[in-house]
C-alpha positions, 0 to 999 in steps of 0.5 A: 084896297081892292077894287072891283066892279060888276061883271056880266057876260052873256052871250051878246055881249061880254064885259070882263072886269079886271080887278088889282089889289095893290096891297098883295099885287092880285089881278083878278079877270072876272068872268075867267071865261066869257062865252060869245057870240061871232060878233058880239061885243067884248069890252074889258075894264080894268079900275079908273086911273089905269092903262090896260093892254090885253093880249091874245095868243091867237088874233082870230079872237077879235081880228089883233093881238094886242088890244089897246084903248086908242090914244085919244081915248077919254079911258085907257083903263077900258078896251072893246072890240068885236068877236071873230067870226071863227068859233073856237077857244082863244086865251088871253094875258091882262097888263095893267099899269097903274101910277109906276106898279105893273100888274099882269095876269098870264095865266089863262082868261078865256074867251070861247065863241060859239 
């Protein structure tokens, strides 16, 4: 069973949704590519129940690498940070541990500020 939940991204804000289809091991990050404002809010989601690790090539997306929910968040399966200021085009991976099954996509999600 897949899950999925609704995806916006404008430019104040941004809110990639990452969906897992266990049955066929399928990461999906919807939207691929996110377009920014310098400073908006980007908040990653990924199904209830899960932890998410996103990663960036290039830490002047949002000021670090790896972003991890805090460990005393309610949610490990929710992300968010704040938009560099420096406009560019800045690739990213998705890891997402669900019970003992780890799923990545290390393909290219993209957020761009502009």
């Amino acid at each position: 069973r897949s899950t999925q939940s609704q995806t916006t991204a404008t430019g104040d804000s941004a809110m990639p949704v990452i969906s897992i289809d266990p049955s066929t091991r399928d990461v999906t990050v919807a939207p691929t590519v996110a377009h920014v404002r310098p400073g908006a809010l980007i908040r990653w989601e990924a199904p209830p129940g899960t932890s998410l690790l996103v990663v960036f090539d290039d830490a002047r997306a949002v000021g670090e690498s790896e972003l991890r929910p805090s460990p005393d968040a309610a949610a490990q399966n929710v992300v968010e940070r704040t938009a560099g200021t420096t406009n560019g085009t800045y690739h990213y991976k998705v890891v997402v541990a669900q019970r003992s099954n780890i799923f990545g996509i290390f393909g290219s999600p993209t957020i761009i500020i502009q």
